[in-house]
C-alpha positions in Angstrom: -39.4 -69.2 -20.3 -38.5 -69.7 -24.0 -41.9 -69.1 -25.0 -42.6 -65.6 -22.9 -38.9 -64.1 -24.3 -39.7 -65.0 -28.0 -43.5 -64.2 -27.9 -42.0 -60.7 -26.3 -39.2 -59.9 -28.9 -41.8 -61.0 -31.9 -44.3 -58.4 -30.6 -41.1 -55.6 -29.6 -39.7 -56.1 -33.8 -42.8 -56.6 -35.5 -42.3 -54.2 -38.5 -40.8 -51.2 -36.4 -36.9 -51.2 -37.4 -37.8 -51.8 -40.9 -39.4 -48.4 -41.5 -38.2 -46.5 -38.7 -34.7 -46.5 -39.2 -34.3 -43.9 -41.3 -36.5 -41.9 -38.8 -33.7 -42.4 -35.9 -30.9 -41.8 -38.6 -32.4 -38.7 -39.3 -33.3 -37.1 -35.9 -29.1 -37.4 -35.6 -27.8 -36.8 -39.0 -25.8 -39.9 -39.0 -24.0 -42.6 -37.6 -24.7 -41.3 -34.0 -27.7 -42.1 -34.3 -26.2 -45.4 -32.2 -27.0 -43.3 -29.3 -30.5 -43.6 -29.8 -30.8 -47.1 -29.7 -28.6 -47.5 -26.7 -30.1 -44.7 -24.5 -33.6 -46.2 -25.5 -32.4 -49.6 -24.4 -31.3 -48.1 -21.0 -34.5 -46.4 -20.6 -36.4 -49.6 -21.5 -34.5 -51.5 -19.2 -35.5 -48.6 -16.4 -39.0 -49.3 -17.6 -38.8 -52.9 -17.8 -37.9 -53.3 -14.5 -41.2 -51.2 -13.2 -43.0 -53.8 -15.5 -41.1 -56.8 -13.9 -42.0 -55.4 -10.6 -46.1 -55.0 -10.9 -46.2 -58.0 -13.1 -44.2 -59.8 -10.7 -46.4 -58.9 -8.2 -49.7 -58.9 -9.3 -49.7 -61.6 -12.4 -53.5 -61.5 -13.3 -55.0 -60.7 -16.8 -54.8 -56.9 -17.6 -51.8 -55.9 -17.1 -51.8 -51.7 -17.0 -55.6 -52.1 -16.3 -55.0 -54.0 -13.1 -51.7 -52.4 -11.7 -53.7 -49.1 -11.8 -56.5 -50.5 -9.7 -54.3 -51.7 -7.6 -51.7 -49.0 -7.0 -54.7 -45.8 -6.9 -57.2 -47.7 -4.7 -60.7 -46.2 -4.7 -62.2 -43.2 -7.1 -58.8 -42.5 -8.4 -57.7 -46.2 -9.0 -61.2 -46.5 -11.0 -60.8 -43.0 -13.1 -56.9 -43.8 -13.9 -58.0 -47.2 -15.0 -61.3 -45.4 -17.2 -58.6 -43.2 -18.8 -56.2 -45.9 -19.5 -58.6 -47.8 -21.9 -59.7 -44.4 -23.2 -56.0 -43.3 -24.2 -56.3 -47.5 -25.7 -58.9 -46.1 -28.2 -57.2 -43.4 -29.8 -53.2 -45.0 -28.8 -53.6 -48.5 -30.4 -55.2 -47.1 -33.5 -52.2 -45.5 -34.3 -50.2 -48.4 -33.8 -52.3 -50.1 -36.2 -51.8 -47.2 -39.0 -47.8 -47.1 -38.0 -48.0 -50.1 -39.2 -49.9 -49.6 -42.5 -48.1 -46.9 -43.2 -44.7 -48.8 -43.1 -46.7 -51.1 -45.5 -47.5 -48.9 -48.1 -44.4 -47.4 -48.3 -42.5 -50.7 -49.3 -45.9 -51.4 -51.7 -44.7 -47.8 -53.7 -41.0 -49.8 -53.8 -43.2 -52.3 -55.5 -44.9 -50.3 -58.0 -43.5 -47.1 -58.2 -46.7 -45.2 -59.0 -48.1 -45.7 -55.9 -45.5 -42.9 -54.1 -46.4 -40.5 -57.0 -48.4 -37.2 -56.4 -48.2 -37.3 -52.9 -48.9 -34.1 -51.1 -48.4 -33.2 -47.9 -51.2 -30.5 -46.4 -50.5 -28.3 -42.9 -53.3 -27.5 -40.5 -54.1 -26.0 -37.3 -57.0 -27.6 -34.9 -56.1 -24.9 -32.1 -53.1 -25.3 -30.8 -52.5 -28.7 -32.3 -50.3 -28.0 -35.3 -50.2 -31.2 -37.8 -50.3 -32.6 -41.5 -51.8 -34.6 -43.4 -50.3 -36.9 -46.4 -52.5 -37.3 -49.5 -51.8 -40.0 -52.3 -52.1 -43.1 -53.1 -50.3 -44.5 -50.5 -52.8 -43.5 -48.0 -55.3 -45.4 -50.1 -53.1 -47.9 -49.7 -52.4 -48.1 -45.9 -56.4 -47.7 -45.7 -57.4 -50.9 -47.4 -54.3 -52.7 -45.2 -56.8 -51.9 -42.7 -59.8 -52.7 -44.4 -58.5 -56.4 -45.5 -57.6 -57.0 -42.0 -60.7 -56.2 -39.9 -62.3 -57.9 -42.5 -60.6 -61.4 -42.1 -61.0 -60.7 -38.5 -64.7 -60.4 -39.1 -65.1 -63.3 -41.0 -63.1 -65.1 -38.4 -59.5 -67.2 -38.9 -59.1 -70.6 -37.6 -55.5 -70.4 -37.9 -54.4 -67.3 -35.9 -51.8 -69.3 -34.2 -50.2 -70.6 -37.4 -50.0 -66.8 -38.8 -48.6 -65.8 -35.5 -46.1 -68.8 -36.2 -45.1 -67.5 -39.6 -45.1 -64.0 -38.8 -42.2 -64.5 -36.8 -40.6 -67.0 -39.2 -40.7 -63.9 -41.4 -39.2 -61.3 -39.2 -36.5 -63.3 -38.0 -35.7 -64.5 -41.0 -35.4 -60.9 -42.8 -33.5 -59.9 -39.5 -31.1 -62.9 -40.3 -30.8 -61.9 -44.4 -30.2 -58.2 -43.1 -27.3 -58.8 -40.9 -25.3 -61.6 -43.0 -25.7 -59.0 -46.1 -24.5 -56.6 -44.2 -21.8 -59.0 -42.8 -20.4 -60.1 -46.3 -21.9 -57.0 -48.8 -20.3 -53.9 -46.6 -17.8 -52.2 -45.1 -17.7 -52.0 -41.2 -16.1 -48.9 -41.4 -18.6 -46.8 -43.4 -21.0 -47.3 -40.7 -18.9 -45.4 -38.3 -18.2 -42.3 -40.4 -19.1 -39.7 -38.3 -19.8 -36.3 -39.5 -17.8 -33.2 -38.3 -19.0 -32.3 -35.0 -21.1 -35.4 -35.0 -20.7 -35.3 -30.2 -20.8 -31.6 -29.7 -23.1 -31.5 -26.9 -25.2 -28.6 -28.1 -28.6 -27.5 -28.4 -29.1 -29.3 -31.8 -27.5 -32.3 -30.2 -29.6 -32.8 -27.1 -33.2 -32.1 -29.3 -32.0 -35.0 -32.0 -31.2 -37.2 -29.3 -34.6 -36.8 -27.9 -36.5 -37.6 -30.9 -34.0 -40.7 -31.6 -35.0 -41.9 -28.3 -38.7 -41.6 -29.1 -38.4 -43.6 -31.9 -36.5 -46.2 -30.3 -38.7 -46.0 -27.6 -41.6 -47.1 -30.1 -39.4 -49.9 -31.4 -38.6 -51.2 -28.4 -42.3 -51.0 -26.8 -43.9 -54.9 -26.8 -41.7 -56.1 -23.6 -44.7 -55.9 -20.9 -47.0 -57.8 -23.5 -45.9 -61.0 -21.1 -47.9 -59.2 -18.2 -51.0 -59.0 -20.1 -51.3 -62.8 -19.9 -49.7 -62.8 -16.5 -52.7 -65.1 -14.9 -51.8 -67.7 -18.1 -47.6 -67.4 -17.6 -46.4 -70.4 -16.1 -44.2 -70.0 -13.1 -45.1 -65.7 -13.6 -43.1 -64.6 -10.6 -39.9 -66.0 -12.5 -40.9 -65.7 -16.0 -42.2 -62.5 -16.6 -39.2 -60.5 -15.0 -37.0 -62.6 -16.9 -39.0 -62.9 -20.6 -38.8 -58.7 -19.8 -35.3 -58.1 -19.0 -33.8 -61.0 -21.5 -35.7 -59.7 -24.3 -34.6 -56.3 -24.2 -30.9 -57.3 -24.1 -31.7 -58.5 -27.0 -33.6 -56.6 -29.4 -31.4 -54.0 -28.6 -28.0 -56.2 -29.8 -30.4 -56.4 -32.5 -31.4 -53.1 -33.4 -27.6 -52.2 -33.3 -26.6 -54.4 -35.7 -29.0 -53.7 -38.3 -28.1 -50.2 -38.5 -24.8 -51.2 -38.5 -25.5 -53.7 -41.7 -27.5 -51.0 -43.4 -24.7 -48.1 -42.9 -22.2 -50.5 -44.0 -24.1 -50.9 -47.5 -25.8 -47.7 -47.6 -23.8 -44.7 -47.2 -25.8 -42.2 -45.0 -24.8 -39.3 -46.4 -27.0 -40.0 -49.9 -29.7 -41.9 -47.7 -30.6 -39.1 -45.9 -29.8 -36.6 -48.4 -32.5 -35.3 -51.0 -32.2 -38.0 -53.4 -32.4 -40.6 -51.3 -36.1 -40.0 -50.4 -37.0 -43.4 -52.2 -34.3 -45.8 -50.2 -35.8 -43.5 -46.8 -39.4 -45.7 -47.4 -38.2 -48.6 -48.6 -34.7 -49.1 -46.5 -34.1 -52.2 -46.4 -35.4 -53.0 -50.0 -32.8 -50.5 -50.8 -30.2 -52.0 -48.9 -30.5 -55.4 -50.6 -30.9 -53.6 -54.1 -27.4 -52.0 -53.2 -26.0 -54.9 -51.5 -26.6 -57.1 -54.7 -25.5 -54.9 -57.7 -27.9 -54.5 -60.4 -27.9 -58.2 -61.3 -30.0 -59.5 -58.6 -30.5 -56.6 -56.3 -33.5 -55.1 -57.8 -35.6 -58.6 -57.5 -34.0 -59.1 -54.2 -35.1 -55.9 -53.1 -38.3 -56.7 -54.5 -38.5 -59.6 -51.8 -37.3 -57.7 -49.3 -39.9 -55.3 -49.4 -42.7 -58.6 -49.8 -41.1 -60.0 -46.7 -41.8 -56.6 -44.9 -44.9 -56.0 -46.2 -46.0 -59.4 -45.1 -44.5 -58.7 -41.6 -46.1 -55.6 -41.8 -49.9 -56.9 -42.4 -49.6 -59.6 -39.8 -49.0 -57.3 -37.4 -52.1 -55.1 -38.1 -54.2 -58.2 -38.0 -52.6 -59.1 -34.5 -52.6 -55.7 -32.6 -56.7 -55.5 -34.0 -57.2 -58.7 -33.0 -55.6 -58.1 -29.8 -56.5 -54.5 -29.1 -60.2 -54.8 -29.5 -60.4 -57.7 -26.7 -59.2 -55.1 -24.0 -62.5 -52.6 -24.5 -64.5 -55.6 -24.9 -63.1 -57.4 -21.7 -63.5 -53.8 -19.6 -67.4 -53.5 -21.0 -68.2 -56.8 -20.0 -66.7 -55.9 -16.4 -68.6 -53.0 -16.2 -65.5 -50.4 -16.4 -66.0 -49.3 -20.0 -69.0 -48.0 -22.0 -71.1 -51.2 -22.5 -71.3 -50.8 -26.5 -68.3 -51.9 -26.4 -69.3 -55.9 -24.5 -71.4 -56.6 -27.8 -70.6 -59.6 -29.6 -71.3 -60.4 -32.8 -74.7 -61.8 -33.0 -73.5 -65.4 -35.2 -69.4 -65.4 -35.1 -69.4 -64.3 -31.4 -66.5 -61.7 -31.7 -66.2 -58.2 -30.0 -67.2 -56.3 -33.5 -68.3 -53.3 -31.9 -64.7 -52.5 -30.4 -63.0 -54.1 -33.5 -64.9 -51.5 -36.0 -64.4 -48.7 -33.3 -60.1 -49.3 -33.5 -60.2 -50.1 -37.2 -62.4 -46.8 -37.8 -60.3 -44.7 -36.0 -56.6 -46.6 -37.5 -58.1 -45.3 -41.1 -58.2 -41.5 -40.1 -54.7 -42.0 -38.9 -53.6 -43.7 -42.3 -54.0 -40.2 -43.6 -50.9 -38.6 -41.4 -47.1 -39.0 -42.0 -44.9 -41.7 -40.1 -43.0 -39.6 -37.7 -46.2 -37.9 -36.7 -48.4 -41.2 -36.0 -44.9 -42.5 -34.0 -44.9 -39.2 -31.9 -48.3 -39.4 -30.9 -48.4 -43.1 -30.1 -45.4 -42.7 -27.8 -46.1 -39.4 -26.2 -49.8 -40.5 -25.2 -48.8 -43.5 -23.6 -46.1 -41.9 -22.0 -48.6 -39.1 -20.2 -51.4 -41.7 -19.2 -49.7 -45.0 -18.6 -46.0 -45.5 -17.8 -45.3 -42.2 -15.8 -48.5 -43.5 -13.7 -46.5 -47.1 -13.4 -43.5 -45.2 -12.1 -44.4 -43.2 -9.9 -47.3 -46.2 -9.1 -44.3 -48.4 -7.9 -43.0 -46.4 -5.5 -46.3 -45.2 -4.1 -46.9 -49.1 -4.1 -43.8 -49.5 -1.9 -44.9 -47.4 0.8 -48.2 -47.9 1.0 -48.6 -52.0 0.6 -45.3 -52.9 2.5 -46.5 -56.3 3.0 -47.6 -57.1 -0.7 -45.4 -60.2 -1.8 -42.6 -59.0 -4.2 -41.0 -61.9 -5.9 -39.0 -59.7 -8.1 -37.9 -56.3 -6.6 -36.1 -54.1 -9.2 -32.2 -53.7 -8.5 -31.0 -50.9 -7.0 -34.6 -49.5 -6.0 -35.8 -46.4 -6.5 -33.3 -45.6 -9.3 -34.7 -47.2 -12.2 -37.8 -46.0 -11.6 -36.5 -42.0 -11.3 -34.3 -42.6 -14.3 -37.2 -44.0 -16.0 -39.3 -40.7 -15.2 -36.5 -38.4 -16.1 -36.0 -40.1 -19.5 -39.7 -40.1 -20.3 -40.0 -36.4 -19.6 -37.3 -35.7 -21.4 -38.6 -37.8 -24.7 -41.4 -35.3 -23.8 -39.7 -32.1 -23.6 -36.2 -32.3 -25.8 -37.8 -32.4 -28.9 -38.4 -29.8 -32.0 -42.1 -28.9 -31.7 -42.8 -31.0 -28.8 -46.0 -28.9 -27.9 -47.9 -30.4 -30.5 -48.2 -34.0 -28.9 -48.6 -32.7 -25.5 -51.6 -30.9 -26.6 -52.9 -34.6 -28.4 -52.6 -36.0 -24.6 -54.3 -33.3 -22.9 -57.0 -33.3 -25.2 -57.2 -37.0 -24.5 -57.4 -37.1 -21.1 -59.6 -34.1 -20.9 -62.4 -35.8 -23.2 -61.3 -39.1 -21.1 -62.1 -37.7 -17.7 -65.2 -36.1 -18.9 -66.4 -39.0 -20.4 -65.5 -40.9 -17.1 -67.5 -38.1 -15.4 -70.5 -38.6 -17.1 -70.6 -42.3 -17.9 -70.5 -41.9 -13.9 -73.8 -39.8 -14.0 -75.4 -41.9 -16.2 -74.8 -44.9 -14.1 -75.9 -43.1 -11.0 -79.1 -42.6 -12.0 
């Protein structure tokens, strides 16, 4: 049990609060911004208990993959599962360069030159409306990527002990923010509300939207227990429980690191135009404040070390990961068979490693918020509104499936969960833009289910 919670809040932190917190301040123009974390913790705890439900349920290998299969029997269990691991190809590249480009941004904290002429370029691919960031910190983010497919080609005997030290790191940095933040501020600046800060307007209902999709990305990494469900001891027991404890607390967690940050950094300079710099580098920021001029700016310096180093071990762990779902769907015959090849000497799935890692260097190229909006929306459309409404379905059509765990109060998590998603969807400035990203993606997904069916046919 200690095992499933801890391996689920390392892969829910990873790197996420430390470069998205300035993305959720913003979206609320201040303190309020509380509201994000706790509405995305409600929603995740709606979600987590759809999770807790199917994983409960049906503990094998797969996770998404094989809850789809099993809740849409037939054609349409088969297609939704094809689209799932189609959505994977374009979805967990972008995790991957979220990552990379939280990395580079603490490298320019680092040496300042990197975050020099940077420009950001507007474009139109029909009714996609995006940009794209050009500098040297996309360079940067780039060879993150490059350095880690290439250690994953070469092949690492000690994945476990970087896992180990990974979250040695993040808990550690966790543990450094919230003692600073504890002894170094003032409890009261991080509830200084600006004027107006609850009127429930227009303004106030879009900003709380695109809070909650950021703290919806930060949270995401709770269901990683039911991808391993047929290697969980005790599953029916421990993967409801690793779910539901660990989201309790990452979000006591999340909380109090804004809380430690606000009480150091004031957030009225932070998100103001000249504090652009302490937006990409936070928490070096905060330490560098925390400090004084003394020993803040080295401190800050190790700050953003500790982060980058968070940052790249969770690159090399989501490709590493990642690329063994394609590969394990090929090999069944439910994915395009390129992507079964092993490497002909080190016996890895290289085909399906090059395919994410190609496609995370494109998405090194766009900005933070957008790579986060795209990630979250996309798995949104084609995989956790198909879990819950899957559940229910599930309910009345397998009746006499064994349900260890059996989410409280029934079916209201599962609606609450549905109404939140949509409205991550919908209550946002320019939501459009990502909806189009997932149509498009399930458009070239079902086509290429189509004709992959075809081929096979013949």
């Amino acid at each position: 049990m200690r095992g499933a919670v801890t391996l689920n809040m390392l892969d829910m932190i990873g790197v996420g609060p430390f470069i998205t917190l300035p993305l959720i301040l913003a979206a609320m123009g201040g303190p309020q911004a509380m509201l994000g974390w706790i509405c995305g913790a409600v929603l995740a705890l709606c979600d987590g208990m759809v999770w807790a439900e199917l994983g409960a349920a049906i503990p094998a290998a797969g996770g998404t993959y094989r809850f789809l299969r099993v809740i849409y029997p037939g054609r349409v269990g088969r297609w939704l599962s094809f689209l799932f691991l189609f959505q994977l190809m374009v979805s967990a590249p972008l995790s991957v360069a979220s990552g990379s480009i939280g990395l580079a941004q603490y490298a320019a904290y680092l040496f300042p030159q990197l975050g020099g002429h940077t420009a950001v370029h507007g474009f139109h691919f029909g009714a996609y409306a995006g940009s794209v960031v050009v500098g040297p910190g996309s360079l940067i983010a780039m060879l993150s990527v490059v350095v880690a497919v290439a250690l994953l080609y070469r092949g690492l005997d000690a994945i476990g002990r970087m896992s180990s030290a990974m979250g040695v790191v993040v808990l550690g940095t966790i543990a450094w923010i919230l003692v600073t933040g504890l002894l170094k501020g003032h409890i009261g600046q991080a509830f200084a509300f600006p004027a107006g800060a609850f009127r429930l307007d227009h303004g106030f209902f879009l900003g709380l939207g695109s809070a909650m999709l950021v703290a919806t990305y930060d949270f995401w990494g709770y269901y990683n227990v039911t991808f391993l469900g047929g290697e969980v001891k005790d599953p029916e027991r421990t993967i409801p429980r690793a779910i539901l404890i660990s989201i309790v607390a990452v979000g006591l967690i999340y909380l109090g690191m804004q809380m430690a940050v606000l009480a150091v950094l004031p957030w009225q300079p932070l998100l103001g135009a000249q504090g652009v710099e302490a937006r990409r580098a936070v928490v070096s920021a905060f330490m560098e404040a925390a400090y004084g001029p003394s020993v803040g700016p080295l401190l800050g310096k190790i700050a953003a070390i500790l982060v980058m180093v968070t940052a790249f071990a969770s690159i090399f762990s989501l490709l590493l990961g990642y690329s063994r779902i394609p590969f394990a769907a090929a090999r069944d015959g439910n994915f395009f068979h390129v992507f079964g090849r092993l490497h002909p000497s080190r016996g890895f799935p290289y085909v399906s490693l090059l395919a994410l890692g190609g496609m995370a260097l494109v998405f090194c190229w766009f900005s933070l918020g957008d790579v986060v909006a795209a990630l979250v929306v996309l798995r949104i459309c084609l995989q956790f509104l198909l879990q819950h409404v899957g559940v229910v379905m599930l309910r009345k059509r397998r009746p006499e499936l064994r349900r260890p765990f059996r989410m409280w109060a029934y079916p209201l998590p599962a609606l609450v969960g549905v109404v939140g998603f949509c409205y991550i969807l919908f209550e946002r400035a320019r939501f459009e833009r990502e909806l189009v990203l997932a149509g498009v993606v399930a458009c070239l997904g079902t086509a290429a289910y189509w004709v992959r069916g075809r081929v096979l046919a013949r």
